[in-house]
N, C-alpha and C positions, 0 to 999 in steps of 0.2 A: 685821588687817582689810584686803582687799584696796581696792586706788586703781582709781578709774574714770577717773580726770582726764580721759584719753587717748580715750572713747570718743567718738565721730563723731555726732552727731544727724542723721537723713535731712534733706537741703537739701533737701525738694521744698514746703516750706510748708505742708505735710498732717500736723498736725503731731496734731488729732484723729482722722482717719482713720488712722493710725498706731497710736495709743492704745489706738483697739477693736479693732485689727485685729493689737495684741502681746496683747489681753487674750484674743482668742481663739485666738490660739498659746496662751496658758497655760490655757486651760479646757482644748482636745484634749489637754496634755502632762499633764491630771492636775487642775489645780488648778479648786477649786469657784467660779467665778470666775462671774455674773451682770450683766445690765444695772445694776443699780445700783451693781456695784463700780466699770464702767466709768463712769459720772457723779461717782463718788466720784472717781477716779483724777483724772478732766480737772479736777475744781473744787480740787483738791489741788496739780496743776500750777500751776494760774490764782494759786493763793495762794503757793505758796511760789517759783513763776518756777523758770527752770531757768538762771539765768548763772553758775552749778556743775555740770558734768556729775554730781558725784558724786552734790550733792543732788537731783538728777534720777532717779538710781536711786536710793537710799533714799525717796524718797517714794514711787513706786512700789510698790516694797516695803512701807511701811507700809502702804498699801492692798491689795495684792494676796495677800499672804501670811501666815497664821494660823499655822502650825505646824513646829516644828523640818525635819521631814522635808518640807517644799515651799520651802525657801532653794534647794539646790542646784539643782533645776527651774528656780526662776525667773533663778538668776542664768546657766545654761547658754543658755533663752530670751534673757535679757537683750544679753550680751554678742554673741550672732550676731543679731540683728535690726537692733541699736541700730548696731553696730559696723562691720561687715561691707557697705559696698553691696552683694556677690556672694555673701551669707549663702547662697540658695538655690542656688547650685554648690557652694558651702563644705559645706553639708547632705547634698547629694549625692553630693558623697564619704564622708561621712560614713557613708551609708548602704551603698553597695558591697562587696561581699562581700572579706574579706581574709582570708589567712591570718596569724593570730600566736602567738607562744608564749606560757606559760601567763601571765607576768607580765604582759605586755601584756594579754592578755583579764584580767584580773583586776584591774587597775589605769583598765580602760574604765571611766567610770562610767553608770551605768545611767539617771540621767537626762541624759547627752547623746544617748544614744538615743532618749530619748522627746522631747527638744524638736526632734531632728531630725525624729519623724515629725509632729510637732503643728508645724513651721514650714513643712513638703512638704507635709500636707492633703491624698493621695494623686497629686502630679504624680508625672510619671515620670523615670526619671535620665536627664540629654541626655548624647549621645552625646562621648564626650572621645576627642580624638586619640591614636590610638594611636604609641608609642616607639617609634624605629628600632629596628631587631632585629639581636642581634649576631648576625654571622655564626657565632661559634663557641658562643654559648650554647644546649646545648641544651632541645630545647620539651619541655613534660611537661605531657601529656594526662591529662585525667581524665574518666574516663565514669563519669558520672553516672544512667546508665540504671535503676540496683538501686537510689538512693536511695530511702529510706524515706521514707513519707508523712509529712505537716506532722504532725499528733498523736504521732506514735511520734517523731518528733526533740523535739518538746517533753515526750515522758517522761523522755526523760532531759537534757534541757536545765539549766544551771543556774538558780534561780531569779533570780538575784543578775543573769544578764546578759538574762533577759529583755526584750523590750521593752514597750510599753503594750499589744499588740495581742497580744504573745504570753502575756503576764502574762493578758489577760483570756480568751482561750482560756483556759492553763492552770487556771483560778480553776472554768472550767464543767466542765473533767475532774474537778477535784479532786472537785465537785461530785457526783458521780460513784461516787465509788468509797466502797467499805464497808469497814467494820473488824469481821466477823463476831466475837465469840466463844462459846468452847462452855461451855456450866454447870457450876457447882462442885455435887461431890455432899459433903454434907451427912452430920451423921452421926445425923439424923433420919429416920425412915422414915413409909413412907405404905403402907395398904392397898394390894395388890395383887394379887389373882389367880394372875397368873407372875410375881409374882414368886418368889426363888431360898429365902430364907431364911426361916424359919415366924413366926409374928407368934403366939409362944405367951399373952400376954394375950389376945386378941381368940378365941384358941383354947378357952383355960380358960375364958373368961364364957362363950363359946355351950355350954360344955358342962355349967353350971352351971346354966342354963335348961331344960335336957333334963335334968336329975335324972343330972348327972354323967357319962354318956356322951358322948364324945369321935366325935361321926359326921363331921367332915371337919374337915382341920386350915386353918387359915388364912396368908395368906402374906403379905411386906411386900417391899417397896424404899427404899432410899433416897432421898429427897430432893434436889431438883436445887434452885438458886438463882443468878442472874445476878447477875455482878460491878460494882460498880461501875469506872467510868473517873474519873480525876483527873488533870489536865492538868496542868503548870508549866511556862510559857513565857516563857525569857528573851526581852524586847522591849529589851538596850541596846543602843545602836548599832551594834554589828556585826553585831545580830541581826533589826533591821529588817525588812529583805525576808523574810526566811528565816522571821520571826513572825507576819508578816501572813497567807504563805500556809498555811502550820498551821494557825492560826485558822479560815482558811476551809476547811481541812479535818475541823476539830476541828467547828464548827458543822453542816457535814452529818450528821458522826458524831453530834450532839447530838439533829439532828430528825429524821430514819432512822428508823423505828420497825422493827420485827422482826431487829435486829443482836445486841439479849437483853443489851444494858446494862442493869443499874437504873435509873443515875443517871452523868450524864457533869459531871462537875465543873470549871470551867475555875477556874484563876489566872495573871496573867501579873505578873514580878517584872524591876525592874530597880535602883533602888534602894530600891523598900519591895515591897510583895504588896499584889497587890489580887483580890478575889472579882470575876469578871466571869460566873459560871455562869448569873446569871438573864438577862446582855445574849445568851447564846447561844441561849435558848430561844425568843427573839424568828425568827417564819418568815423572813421577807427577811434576808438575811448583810447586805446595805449597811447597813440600819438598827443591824443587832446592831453590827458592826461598828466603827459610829460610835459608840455608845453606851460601847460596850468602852473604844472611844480616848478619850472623855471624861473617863470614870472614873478610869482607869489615867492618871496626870501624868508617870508619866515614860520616856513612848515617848522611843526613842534617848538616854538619857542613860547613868550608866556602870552601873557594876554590883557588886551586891552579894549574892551568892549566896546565904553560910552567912549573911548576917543574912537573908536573906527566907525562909531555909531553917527556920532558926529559929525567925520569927513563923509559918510554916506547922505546924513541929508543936506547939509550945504552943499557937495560937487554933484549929485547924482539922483537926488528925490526930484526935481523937478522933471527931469530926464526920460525917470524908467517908471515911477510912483501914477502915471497920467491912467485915465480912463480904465478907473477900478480895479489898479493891480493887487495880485494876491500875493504876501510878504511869506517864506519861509526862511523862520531864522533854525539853524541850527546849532546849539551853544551845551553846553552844561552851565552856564552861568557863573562861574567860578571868576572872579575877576579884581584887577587891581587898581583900578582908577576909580574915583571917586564913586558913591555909591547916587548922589546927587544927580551928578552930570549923568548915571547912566541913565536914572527916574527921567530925566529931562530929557534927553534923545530919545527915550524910547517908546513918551508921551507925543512926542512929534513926531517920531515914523508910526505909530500908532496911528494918528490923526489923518495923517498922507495916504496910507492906504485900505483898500477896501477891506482886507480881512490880515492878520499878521496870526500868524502861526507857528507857535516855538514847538522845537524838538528837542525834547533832552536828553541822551542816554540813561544820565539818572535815575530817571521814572522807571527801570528794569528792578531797582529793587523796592520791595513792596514796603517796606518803613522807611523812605524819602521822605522828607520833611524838609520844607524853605527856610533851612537854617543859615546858609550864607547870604552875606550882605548883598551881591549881585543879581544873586535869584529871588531877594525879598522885593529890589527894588524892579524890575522886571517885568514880574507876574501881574501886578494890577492892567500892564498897560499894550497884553497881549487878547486874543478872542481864545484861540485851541490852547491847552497845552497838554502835548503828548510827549511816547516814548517815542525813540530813536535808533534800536541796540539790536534789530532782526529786521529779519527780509516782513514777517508776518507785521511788526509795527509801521511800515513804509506800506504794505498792501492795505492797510488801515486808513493810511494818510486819506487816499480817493472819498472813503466814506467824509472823512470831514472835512474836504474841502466843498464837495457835494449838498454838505447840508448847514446851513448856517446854524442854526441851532445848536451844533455840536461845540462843548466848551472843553472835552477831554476832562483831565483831572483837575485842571484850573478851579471850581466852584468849591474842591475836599484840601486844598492846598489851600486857599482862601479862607477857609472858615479858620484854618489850624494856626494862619496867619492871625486874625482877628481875634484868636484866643490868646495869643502870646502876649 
């Protein structure tokens, strides 16, 4: 647990104007934070005193924050307001455009992003002096002229470095976009006029009514029938970001009408499965959404694939798996139960459905390799496997569910697999 001992309380004596004025840094940065949490907050101070910086931020905290995924927020908030006199420079570097390599941007975490914008409240960055400049260093220009507008850079943006503002863009594209598919044809036929193939019952009775002459033949088609959709989405903590905004792409695809789904089936799994299909059919995504997270207990915890893999086809493959559903699983594959069990569930939701199509974050970086045990055991027993980690990898998805043929990177993962 970390020590606060050290942090600094503002000396200006404003010590409730402070109060409201962190609560509403944490309401912009995310958190559902109201007038009455802030009463709650100050009569909380009043009681427990603060002559312990530390117990000063955990009381806070009891107040302020509900759920696993709003710690890191409030404690990034926390320590630049509380800490910092010059928080609001501090912020502002924060903010400034850098260049870094990949670990570094990958190691930024996403909510110091957000409580830098939610402690800026749109001020502008003040100007810092610029470094003497070596005489031998030289300068590298970048023109910037051809940059691509703001929506095309958040297509392929990662989700994971998003910010609040870009996050909520991103949330209205995703909103956006379809997941068309085309009809399974059936091996039932239906009258048809042109159609190709004679429909000799419906032939022989009209010719039976006419005292056995045959005056025109009749003709049939096949049968067409829309597929169902079935979701599986890992929510454990490394799947966070990357589950929420599926979701909210899964829920457009839920209420879209003319995409030719049957039935769009959600479940999200991290250490047990939960049925969340009827919170999606709810219109407003905030409300489904919230609903979702209710149900589901254990957003961000660890994970457990071949057991929820498991309770998925024993309580619920026969159910939602019927007449050529199409599987989207969403995972990184990182996993702790047996590597066995998972091969074996996932050879039989394999089997059960028309096409299963993994999403993995992962795949955003270009030297992924099926080094862990869960993604080794996995891979054989999927069709697609693709990225996951932008709006542009989710507007990809339509092409290959569209085309059977499509294996994604599945067939370059495979070989790298059979080399090992």
């Amino acid at each position: 647990m970390a020590n606060y001992t050290d942090l600094d309380l503002p000396d200006d004596g404003k010590l409730l104007d402070n109060i409201a004025h962190f609560a509403r840094a944490l309401r912009r940065a995310g958190l559902p934070i109201g007038p009455g949490r802030v009463q709650t907050a100050i009569q909380a101070i009043a009681a427990a005193g603060f002559d312990r910086r530390a117990d000063f931020y955990w009381t806070l905290h009891a107040v302020f924050v509900n759920r696993p995924e709003e710690r890191q927020v409030f404690g990034q908030v926390f320590r630049l307001y509380w800490r910092d006199p010059r928080y609001l420079e501090h912020m502002m570097s924060m903010m400034l455009p850098a260049i870094r390599n990949v670990a570094e941007e990958r190691a930024a975490a996403s909510a110091a992003k957000r409580a830098a914008e939610a402690l800026l409240d749109g001020a502008e960055a003040p100007d810092l002096p610029s470094e003497p400049k070596d005489s031998d260093e030289t300068e590298i220009e970048i023109d910037a002229s051809q940059t691509a507008s703001g929506e095309e850079r958040l297509r392929s943006l990662d989700f994971e470095q998003m910010s609040t503002e870009e996050a909520a863009t991103a949330r209205r594209m995703l909103a956006r976009l379809s997941l068309p598919v085309k009809p399974i044809a059936t091996r039932r036929h239906a009258p048809d006029p042109r159609g190709r193939k004679p429909d000799w019952r419906r032939s022989l009775r009209a010719a039976a009514r006419s005292g056995g002459e045959l005056h025109s033949l009749h003709h049939q088609t096949p049968r067409t029938r829309w597929p169902a959709l079935v979701v599986l989405c890992d929510i454990s903590g490394s799947m966070s970001q990357y589950s929420r905004m599926v979701l909210h792409f899964v829920h457009a695809v839920a209420n879209r009408q003319g995409q030719g789904w049957a039935k769009v089936h959600a479940f999200t799994f991290g250490t047990r499965l939960t049925n969340i299909s009827r919170h999606l059919r709810t219109r407003d995504v905030d409300s489904a959404l919230n609903s979702a997270g209710a149900e589901a207990q254990d957003w961000q915890g660890g994970t457990r694939i071949g057991g929820c893999l498991r309770a998925f086809n024993v309580d619920w493959s026969r159910r939602v798996l019927g007449q050529g559903a199409v599987v989207l699983l969403i995972s990184d594959g990182l996993d702790r139960d047996d590597p066995a069990l998972l091969a074996r569930e996932m050879e039989r939701l394999h089997l059960s459905a028309r096409r299963v199509i993994w999403l993995n974050p992962l795949l955003r970086w270009d030297s992924f390799a099926p080094r862990a045990r869960g993604i080794r055991a996995m891979l054989p027993h999927v069709d697609t496997f693709r990225a996951a980690h932008s709006i542009a990898s989710l507007e990809a998805l339509a092409d290959a569910i569209s085309d059977p043929s499509d294996h994604g990177e599945k067939a370059r993962l495979m070989a790298l697999l059979s080399d090992r």
